[in-house]
Structures are given as structure tokens and as C-alpha cells.
VOLUM-215544 format. One record per residue (C-alpha): residue number from 1; residue in one letter; x, y, z. Coordinates in Angstrom, 3 decimals. Layout:
<rs>
dovo = NUM&rovo = A&east = X&north = Y&up = Z .
...
</rs>
This chain:
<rs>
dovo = 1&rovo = X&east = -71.781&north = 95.424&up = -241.774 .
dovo = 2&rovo = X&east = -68.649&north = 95.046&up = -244.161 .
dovo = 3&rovo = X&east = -66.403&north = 91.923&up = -243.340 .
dovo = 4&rovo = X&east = -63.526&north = 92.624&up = -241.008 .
dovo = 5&rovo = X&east = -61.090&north = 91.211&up = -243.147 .
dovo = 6&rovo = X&east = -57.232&north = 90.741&up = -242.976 .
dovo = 7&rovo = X&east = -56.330&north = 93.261&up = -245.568 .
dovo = 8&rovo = X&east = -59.281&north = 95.682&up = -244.144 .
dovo = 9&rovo = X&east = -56.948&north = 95.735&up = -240.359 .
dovo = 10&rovo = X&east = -53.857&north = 96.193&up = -242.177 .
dovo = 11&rovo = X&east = -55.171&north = 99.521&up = -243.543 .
dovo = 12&rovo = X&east = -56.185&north = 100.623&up = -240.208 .
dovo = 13&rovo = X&east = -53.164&north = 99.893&up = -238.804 .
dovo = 14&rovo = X&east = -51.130&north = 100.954&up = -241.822 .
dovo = 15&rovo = X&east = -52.650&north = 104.703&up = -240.478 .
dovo = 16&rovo = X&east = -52.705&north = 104.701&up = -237.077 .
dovo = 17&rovo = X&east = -49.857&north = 102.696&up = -236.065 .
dovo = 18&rovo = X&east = -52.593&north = 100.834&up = -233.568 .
dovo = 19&rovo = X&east = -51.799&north = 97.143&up = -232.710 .
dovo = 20&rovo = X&east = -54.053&north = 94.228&up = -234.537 .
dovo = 21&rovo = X&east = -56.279&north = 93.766&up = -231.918 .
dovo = 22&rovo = X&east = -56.862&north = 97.114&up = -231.391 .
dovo = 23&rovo = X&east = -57.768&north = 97.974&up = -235.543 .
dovo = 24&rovo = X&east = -59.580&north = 94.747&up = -235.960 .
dovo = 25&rovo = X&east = -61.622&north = 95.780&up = -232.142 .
dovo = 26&rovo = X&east = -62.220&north = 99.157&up = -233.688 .
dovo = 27&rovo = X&east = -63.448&north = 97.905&up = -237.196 .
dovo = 28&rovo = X&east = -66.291&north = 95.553&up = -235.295 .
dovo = 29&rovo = X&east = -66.925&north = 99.029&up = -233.010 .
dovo = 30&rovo = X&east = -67.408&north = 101.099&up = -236.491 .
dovo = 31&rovo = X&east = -69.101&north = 98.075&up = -238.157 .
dovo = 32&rovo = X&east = -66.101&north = 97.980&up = -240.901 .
dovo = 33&rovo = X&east = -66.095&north = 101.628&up = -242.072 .
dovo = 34&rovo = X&east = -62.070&north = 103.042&up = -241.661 .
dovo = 35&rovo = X&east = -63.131&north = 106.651&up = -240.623 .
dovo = 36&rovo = X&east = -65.350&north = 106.056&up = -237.787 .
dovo = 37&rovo = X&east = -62.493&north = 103.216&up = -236.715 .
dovo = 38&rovo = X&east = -60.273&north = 105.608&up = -236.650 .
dovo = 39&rovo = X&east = -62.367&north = 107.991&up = -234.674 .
dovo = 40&rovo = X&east = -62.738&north = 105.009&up = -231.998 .
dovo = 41&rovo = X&east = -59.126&north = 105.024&up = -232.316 .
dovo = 42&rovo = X&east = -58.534&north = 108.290&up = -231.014 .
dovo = 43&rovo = X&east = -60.995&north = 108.623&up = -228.724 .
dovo = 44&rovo = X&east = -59.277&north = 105.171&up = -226.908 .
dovo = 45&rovo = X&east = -56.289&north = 106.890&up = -226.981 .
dovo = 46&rovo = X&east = -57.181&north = 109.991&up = -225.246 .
dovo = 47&rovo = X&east = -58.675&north = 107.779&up = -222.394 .
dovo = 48&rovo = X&east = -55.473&north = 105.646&up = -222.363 .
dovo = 49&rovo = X&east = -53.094&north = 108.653&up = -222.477 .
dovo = 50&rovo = X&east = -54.800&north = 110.137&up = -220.256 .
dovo = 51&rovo = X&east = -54.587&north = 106.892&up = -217.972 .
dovo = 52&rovo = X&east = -50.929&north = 106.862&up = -218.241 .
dovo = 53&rovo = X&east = -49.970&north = 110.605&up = -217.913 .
dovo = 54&rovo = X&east = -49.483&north = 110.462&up = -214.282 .
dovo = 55&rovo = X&east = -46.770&north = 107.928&up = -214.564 .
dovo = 56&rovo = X&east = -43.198&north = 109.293&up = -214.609 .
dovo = 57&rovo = X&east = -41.807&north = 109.505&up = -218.706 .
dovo = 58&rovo = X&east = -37.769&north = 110.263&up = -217.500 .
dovo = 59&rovo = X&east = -36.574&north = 108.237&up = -220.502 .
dovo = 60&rovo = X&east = -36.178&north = 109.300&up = -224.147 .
dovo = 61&rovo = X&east = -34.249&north = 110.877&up = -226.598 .
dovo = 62&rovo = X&east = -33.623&north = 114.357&up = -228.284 .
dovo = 63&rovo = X&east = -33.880&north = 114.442&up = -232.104 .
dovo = 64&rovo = X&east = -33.305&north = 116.943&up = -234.664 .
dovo = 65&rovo = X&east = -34.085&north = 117.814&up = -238.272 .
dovo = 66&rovo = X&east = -31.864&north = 120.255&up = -240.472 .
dovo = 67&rovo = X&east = -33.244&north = 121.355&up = -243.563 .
dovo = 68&rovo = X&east = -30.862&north = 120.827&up = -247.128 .
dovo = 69&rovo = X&east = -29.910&north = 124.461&up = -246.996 .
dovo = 70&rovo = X&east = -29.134&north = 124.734&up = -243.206 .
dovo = 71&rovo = X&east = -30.893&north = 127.930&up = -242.728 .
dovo = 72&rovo = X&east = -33.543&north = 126.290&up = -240.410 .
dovo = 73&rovo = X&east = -33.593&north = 123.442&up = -238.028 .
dovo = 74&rovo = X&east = -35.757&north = 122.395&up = -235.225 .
dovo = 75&rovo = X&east = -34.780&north = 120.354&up = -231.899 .
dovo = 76&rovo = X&east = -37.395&north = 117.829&up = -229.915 .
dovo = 77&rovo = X&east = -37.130&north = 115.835&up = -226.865 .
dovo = 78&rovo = X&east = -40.027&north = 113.193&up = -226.666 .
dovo = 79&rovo = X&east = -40.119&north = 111.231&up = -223.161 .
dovo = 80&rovo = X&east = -41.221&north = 107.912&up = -222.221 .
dovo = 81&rovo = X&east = -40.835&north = 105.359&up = -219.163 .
dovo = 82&rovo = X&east = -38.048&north = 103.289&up = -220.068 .
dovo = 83&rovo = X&east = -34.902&north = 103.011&up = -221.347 .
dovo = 84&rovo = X&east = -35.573&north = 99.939&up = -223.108 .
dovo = 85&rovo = X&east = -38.575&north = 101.874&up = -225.167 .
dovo = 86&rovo = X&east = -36.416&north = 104.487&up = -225.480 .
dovo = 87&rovo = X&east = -33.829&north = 102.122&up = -227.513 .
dovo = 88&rovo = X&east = -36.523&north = 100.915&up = -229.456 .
dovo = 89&rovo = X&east = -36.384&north = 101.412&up = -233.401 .
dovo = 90&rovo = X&east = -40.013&north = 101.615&up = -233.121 .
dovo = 91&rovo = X&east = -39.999&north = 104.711&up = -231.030 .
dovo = 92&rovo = X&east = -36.586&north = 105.919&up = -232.246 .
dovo = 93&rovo = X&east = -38.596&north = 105.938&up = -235.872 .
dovo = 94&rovo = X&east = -41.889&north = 108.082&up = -233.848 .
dovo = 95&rovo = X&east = -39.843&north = 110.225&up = -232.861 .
dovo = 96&rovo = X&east = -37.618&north = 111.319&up = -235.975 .
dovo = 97&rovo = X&east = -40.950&north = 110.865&up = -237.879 .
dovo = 98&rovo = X&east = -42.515&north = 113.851&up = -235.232 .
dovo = 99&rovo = X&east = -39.320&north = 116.118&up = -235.763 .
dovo = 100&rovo = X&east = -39.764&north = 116.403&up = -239.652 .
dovo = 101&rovo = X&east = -43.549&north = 117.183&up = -239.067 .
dovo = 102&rovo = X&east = -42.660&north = 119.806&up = -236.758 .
dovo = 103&rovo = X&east = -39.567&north = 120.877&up = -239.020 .
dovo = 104&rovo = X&east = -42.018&north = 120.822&up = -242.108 .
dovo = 105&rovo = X&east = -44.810&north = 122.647&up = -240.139 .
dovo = 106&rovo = X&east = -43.085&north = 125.683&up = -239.151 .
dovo = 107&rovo = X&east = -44.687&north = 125.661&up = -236.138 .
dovo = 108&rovo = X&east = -42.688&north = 127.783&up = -233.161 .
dovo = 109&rovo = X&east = -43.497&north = 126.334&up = -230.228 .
dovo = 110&rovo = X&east = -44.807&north = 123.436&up = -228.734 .
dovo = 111&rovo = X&east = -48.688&north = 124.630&up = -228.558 .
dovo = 112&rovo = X&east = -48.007&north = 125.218&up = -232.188 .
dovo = 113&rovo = X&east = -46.297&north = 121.572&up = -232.921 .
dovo = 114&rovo = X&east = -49.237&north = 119.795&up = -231.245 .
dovo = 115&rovo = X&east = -51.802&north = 121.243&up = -233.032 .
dovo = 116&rovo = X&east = -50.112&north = 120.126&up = -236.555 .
dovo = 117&rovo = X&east = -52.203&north = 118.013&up = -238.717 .
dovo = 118&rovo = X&east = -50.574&north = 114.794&up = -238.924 .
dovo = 119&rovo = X&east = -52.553&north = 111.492&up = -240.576 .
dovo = 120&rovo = X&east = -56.196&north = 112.526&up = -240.420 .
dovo = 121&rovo = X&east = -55.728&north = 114.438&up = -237.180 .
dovo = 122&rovo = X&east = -52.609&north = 116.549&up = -234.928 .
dovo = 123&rovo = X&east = -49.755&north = 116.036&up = -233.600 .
dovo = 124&rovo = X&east = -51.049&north = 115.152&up = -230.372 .
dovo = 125&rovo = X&east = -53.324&north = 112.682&up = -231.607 .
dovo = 126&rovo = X&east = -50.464&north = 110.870&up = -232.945 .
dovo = 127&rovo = X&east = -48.450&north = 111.105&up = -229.796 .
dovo = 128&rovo = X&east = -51.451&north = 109.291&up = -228.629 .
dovo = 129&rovo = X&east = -51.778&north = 106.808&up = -230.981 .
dovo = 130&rovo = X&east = -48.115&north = 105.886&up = -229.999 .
dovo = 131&rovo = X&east = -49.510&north = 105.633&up = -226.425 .
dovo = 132&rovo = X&east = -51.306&north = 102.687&up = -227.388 .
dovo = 133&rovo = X&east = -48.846&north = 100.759&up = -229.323 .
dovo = 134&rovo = X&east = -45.918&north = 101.067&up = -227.150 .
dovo = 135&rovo = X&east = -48.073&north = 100.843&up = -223.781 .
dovo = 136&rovo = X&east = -46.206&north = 103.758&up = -221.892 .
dovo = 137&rovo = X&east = -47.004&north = 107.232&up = -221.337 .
dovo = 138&rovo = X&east = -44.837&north = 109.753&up = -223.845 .
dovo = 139&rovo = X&east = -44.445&north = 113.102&up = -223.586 .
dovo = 140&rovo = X&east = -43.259&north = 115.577&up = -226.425 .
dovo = 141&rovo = X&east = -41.682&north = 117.571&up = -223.834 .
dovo = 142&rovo = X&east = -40.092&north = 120.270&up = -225.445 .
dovo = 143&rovo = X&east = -39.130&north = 121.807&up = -228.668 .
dovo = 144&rovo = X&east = -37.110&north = 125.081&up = -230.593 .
dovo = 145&rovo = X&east = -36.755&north = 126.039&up = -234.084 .
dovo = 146&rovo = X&east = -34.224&north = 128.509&up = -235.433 .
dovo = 147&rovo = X&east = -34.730&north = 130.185&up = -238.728 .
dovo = 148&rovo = X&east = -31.542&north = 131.889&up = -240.528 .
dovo = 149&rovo = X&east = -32.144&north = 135.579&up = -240.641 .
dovo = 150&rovo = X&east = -29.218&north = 137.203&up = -243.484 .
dovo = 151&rovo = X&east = -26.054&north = 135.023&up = -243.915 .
dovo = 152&rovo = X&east = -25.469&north = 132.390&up = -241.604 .
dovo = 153&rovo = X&east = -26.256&north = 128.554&up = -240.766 .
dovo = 154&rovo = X&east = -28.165&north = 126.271&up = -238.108 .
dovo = 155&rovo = X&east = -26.187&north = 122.863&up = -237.603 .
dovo = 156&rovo = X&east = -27.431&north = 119.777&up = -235.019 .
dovo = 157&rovo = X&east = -25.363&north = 117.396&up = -233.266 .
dovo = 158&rovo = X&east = -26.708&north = 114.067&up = -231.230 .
dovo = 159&rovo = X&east = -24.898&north = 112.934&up = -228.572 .
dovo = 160&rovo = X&east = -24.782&north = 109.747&up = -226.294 .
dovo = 161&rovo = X&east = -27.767&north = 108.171&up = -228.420 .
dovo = 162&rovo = X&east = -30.155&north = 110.591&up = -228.083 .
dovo = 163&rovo = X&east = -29.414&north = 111.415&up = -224.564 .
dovo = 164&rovo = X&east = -27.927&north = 115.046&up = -225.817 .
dovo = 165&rovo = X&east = -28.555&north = 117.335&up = -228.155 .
dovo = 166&rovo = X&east = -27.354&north = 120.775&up = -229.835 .
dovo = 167&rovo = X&east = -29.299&north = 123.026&up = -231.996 .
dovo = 168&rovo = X&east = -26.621&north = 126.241&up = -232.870 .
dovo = 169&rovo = X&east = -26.846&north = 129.427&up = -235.332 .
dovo = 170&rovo = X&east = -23.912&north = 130.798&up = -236.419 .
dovo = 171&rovo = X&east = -23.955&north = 134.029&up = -238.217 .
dovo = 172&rovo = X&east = -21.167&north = 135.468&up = -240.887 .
dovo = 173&rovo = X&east = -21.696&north = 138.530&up = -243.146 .
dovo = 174&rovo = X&east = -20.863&north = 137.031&up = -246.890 .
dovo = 175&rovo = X&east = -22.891&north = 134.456&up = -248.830 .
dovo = 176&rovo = X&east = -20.152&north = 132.861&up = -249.580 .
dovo = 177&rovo = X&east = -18.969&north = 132.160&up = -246.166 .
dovo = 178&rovo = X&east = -21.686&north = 130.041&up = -245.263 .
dovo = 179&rovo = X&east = -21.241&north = 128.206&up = -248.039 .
dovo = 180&rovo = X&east = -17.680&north = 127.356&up = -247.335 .
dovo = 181&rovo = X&east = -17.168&north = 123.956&up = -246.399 .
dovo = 182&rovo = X&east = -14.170&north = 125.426&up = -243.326 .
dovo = 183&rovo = X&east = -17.237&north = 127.140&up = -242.521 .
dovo = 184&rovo = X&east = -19.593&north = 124.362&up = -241.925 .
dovo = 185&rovo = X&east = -16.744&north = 121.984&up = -240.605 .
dovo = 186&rovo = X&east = -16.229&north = 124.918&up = -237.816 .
dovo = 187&rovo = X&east = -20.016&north = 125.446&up = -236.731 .
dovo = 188&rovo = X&east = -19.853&north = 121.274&up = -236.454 .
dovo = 189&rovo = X&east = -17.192&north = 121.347&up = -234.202 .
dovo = 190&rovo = X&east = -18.746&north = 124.396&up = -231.778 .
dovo = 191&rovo = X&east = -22.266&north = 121.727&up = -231.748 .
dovo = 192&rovo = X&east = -19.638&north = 118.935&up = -230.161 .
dovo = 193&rovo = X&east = -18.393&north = 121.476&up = -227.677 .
dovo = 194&rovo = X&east = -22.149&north = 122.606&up = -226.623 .
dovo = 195&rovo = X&east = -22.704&north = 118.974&up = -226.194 .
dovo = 196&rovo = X&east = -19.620&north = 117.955&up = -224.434 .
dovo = 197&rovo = X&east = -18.897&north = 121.743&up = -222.318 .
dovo = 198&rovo = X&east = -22.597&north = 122.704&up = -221.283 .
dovo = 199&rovo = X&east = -21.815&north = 126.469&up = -221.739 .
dovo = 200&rovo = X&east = -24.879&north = 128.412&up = -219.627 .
dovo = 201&rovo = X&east = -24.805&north = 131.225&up = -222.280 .
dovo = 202&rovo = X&east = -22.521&north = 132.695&up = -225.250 .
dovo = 203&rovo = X&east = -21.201&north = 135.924&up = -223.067 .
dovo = 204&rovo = X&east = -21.400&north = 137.217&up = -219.553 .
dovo = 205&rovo = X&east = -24.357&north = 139.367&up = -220.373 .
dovo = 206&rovo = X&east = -26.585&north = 136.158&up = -220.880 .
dovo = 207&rovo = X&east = -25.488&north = 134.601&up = -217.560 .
dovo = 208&rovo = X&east = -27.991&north = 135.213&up = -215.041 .
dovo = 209&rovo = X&east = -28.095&north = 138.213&up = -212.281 .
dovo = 210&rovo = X&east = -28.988&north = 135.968&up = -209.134 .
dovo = 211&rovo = X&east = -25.827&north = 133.435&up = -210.237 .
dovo = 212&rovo = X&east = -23.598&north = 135.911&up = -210.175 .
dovo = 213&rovo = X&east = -24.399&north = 137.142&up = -206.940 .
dovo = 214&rovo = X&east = -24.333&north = 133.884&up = -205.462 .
dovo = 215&rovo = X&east = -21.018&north = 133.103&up = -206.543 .
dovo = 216&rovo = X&east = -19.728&north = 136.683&up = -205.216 .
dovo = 217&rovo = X&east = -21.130&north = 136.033&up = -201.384 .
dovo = 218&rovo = X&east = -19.505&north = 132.293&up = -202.088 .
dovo = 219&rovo = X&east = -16.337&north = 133.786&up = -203.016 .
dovo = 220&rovo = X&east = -16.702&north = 136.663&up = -200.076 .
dovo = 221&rovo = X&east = -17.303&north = 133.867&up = -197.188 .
dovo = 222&rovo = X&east = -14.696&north = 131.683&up = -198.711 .
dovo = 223&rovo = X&east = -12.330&north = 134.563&up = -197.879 .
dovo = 224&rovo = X&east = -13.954&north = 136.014&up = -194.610 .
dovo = 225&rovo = X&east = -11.022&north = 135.196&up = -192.295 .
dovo = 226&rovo = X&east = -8.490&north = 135.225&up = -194.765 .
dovo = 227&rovo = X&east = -7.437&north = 138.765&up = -193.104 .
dovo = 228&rovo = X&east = -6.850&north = 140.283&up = -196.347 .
dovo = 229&rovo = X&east = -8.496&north = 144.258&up = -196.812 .
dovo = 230&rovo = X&east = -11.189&north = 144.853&up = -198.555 .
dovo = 231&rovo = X&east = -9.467&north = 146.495&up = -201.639 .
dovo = 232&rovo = X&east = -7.401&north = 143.161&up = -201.947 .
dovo = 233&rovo = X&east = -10.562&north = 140.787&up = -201.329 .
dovo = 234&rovo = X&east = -12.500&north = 143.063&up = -204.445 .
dovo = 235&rovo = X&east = -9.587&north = 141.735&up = -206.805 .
dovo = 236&rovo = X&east = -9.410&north = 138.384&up = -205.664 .
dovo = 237&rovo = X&east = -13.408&north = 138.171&up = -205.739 .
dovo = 238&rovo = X&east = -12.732&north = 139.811&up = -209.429 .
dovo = 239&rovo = X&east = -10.501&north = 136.800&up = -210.385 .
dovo = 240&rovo = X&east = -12.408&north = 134.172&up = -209.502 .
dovo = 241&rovo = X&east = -15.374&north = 135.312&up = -211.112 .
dovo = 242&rovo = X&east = -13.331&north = 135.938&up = -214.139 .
dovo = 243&rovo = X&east = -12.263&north = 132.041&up = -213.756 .
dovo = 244&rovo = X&east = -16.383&north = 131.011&up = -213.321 .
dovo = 245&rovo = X&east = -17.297&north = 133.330&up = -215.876 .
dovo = 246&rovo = X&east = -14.537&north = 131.015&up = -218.581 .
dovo = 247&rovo = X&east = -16.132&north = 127.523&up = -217.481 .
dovo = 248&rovo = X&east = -20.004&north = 128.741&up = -218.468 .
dovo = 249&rovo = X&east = -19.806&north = 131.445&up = -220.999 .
dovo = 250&rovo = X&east = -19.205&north = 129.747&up = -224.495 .
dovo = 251&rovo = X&east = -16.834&north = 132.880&up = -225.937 .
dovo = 252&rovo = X&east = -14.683&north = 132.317&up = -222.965 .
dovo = 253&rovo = X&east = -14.306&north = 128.594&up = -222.792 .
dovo = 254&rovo = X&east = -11.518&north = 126.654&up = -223.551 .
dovo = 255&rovo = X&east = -12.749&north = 124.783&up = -227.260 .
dovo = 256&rovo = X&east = -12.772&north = 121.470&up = -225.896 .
dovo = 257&rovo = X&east = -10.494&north = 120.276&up = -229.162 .
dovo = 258&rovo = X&east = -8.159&north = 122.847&up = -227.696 .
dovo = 259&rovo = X&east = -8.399&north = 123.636&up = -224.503 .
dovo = 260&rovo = X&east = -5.406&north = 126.412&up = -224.575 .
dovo = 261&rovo = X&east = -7.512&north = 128.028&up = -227.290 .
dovo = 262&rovo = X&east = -10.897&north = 130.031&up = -226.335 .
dovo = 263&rovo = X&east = -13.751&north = 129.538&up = -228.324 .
dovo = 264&rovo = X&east = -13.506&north = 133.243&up = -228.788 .
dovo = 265&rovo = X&east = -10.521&north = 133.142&up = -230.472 .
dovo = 266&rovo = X&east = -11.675&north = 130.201&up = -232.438 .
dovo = 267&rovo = X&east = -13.943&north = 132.137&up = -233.977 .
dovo = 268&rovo = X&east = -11.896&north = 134.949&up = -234.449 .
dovo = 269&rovo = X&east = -9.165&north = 132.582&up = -236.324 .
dovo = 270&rovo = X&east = -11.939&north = 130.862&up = -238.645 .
dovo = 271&rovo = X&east = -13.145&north = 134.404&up = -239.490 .
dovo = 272&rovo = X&east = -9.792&north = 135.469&up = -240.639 .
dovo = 273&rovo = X&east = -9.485&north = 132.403&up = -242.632 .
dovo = 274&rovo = X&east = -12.364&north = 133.537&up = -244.318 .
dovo = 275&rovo = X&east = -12.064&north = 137.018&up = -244.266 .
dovo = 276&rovo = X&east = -15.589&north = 137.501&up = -242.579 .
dovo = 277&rovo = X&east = -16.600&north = 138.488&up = -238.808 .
dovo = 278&rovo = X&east = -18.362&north = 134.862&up = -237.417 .
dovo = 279&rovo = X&east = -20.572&north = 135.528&up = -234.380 .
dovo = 280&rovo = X&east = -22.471&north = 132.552&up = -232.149 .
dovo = 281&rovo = X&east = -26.052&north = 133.983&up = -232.411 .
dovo = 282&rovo = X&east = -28.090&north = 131.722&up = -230.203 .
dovo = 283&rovo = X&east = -27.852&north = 127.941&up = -229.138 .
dovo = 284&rovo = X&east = -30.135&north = 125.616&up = -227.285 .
dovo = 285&rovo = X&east = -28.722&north = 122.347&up = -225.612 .
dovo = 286&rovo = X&east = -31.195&north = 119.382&up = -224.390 .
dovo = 287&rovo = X&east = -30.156&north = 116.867&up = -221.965 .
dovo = 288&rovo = X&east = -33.066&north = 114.088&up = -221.633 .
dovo = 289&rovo = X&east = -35.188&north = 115.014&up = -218.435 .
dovo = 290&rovo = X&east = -32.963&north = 117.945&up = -217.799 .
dovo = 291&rovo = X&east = -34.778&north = 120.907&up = -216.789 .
</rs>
């Protein structure tokens, strides 16, 4: 068996993130030889991950990873237990380290992400790995990549330490547009209103069926004994779905640098600028443990 020797852990643990005791546990396991410890590794994690999935992972934070030319960036939230983990460099470092695999990967989805290879196994594996260091269950909860298609950018914005986060595509029909710095500074500025506004969906089209309605028979019982005929209770039904429809659809919300000014007509304004048409294509917003 080859000696377990100081520099021997620190190569285990330089690629699997494991704790001393753990590495230098493994090496005795594996009788010194760094791919069957590593093996053991993984095997211990699964049964420890698997120990600690049933505890609650609330806590976290929502990274994201742009690539240089902004035409695609992907968004993560990783959970764990606590806050205090979740402040940790060490885990702060996992999880921006997971982001640019899953950027890098072009993987789609989250079946796709954990199946990556990452260090001499996946994606899950190293979630696992993690498991064992930090000694709370994690949980890469959710993901979503956007890729550019024709002229156009994807911009990020972090909010509240990780608590929020923004992933945004905005589309324009020159080259040259998205290359325009007014450009960029505008599509940062819509990512701080996601954040800050919460907008349920860019237009009233995206905004579902079922809320509607419920906000109609709130409206209609609000106004039952009001006395007023029907033709007059339609309009005033009318308005105040008009004024619900302006606090959750993003084209119709007052840009929260401006509230007098939609972000409709922001748009509208920076495309004149820039003598394009601008148009919000999709967004995605993650609040930690929201569903």
C-alpha cells in the first residue's frame, strides 16, 4: 500500500473539495491509489446527500454568468440550510464555479446541467461533494439559459446579495444597435426594474387566464351593492383591470427610475435614439425559495 502522505491528501482534496479527514480516510479505504479514493468519495457522498435531502435547503443565492459577447447567459439558484452558509465565500465560490460549468456546457435545463462532466464525474456529483464539505444539504434548484437569436443582447443583474436575480433578452434589428453602449446601459437599467418591480409578464397576453378572472369577480363583488347598472359596472370593472394590468405587465409599468414614464415608452424613446425598433423578448426573475 503507497504511504498516505501529506502532499498525497492535498491532491485528493485539491479535486474533490473533500475535507482532510475525509481524503486522508478515503486514501487508507483505496490503499493510496487517487482514483479509487475518489470513487469512495463519491459513493460517501451519495449516502450523505442522500442523508441530508430531507432537511429543508430555504437559504441560498441566485448567480449568473454572461458570456463576453452578451448573446448568451444562464441564471442558477443553488439552495442550502442557512443563511450563514449561504454568506459563505466558500459556497458563494461553488456556486459561481457551477454557473460557468453550466454556462460553458450549453446544457438547457436542469436534467441537462446535472449530467455535465465536471472533475472526473457530473455536475451532481460535485453538488455532492459540496454536501460533504459544508455539512448541509444543497440543492441546485433551478436554472435558464437564453441564447441570442439575430440582433439583440442577454444582460444579468444580482440583487440583495444573491437573494434576487434577473436574466433579460432584449432584441433590436441592427448590429450596430446592440453594440451601442445607450443600448447596453438601457437593457441594464430594465434588469434593475425586473429585480426591484416583479413584473408577472412583458404584455397582457402573457398574464395568466385564471388571474384575470379572479380579479374580475374581485372587482364585480367589490361593487355588488354599489347600485350602479351593469353597463356602468363593465367600465368601471374595465378600469381597474386596466390599473392591475400596469402594476404586473412590464410594457405597462411605470420604469421604476421614472415612474411617470412606462417602460413601454422607454423603449420606444431608446429606440428612437437609435433609430431601431427595441422589443423585451423574454425575462426570467429568481427570488431565493420563491416558487
Amino acid at each position: 500500500m503507497a504511504e498516505i502522505t501529506a502532499s498525497l491528501v492535498k491532491e485528493l482534496r485539491d479535486k474533490t473539495n473533500a475535507g482532510m479527514m475525509e481524503c486522508k480516510n478515503a486514501l487508507k479505504e483505496s490503499a493510496g491509489d487517487i482514483d479509487d479514493a475518489i470513487k469512495f468519495l463519491r459513493e460517501r457522498g451519495a449516502i450523505k446527500a442522500a442523508k441530508k435531502a430531507g432537511r429543508e435547503a430555504k437559504e441560498g443565492i441566485v448567480h449568473a454568468r454572461i458570456e463576453t459577447a452578451a448573446r448568451s447567459g444562464v441564471i442558477v439558484e443553488v439552495n442550502c440550510e442557512t443563511d450563514f452558509v449561504a454568506k459563505n465565500e466558500n459556497f458563494q465560490g461553488f456556486v459561481s464555479e457551477l454557473a460557468e460549468t453550466v454556462a460553458s456546457s450549453g446544457a438547457t435545463d436542469l436534467e441537462g446541467a446535472n449530467s455535465v462532466a465536471k472533475d472526473g464525474g457530473t455536475l451532481d456529483d460535485f453538488v455532492k461533494a459540496k454536501v460533504i464539505e459544508l455539512g448541509e444539504n444543497l440543492q441546485f434548484r433551478r436554472m435558464e439559459r437564453f441564447d441570442v437569436e439575430g440582433d439583440g443582447v442577454v444582460a444579468s443583474y444580482i440583487h440583495l446579495g444573491g437573494k434576487v436575480g434577473v436574466l433579460l433578452e432584449v432584441g433590436c434589428g441592427k448590429q450596430e444597435t446592440a453594440a451601442a453602449d445607450s443600448f447596453h446601459e438601457l437593457v441594464k437599467d430594465l434588469t434593475l426594474h425586473i429585480a426591484a418591480a416583479a413584473p408577472a409578464g412583458i404584455s397582457r397576453d402573457e398574464i395568466a387566464t385564471d388571474l384575470v378572472d379572479t380579479e374580475k369577480d374581485l372587482f364585480r363583488k367589490q361593487l355588488v351593492d354599489s347600485g350602479k347598472p351593469p353597463e356602468i359596472l363593465d367600465k368601471i370593472i374595465a378600469g381597474k383591470l386596466g390599473k392591475f394590468y400596469s402594476s404586473i405587465c412590464l410594457l405597462e409599468q411605470g420604469f421604476i427610475k421614472d415612474p411617470d414614464q412606462s417602460v413601454g415608452d422607454l423603449l420606444a424613446s431608446g429606440g428612437k435614439q437609435l433609430d431601431d425598433e427595441l422589443t423585451v423578448r423574454r425575462f426570467t426573475r429568481f427570488g431565493v425559495g420563491e416558487a
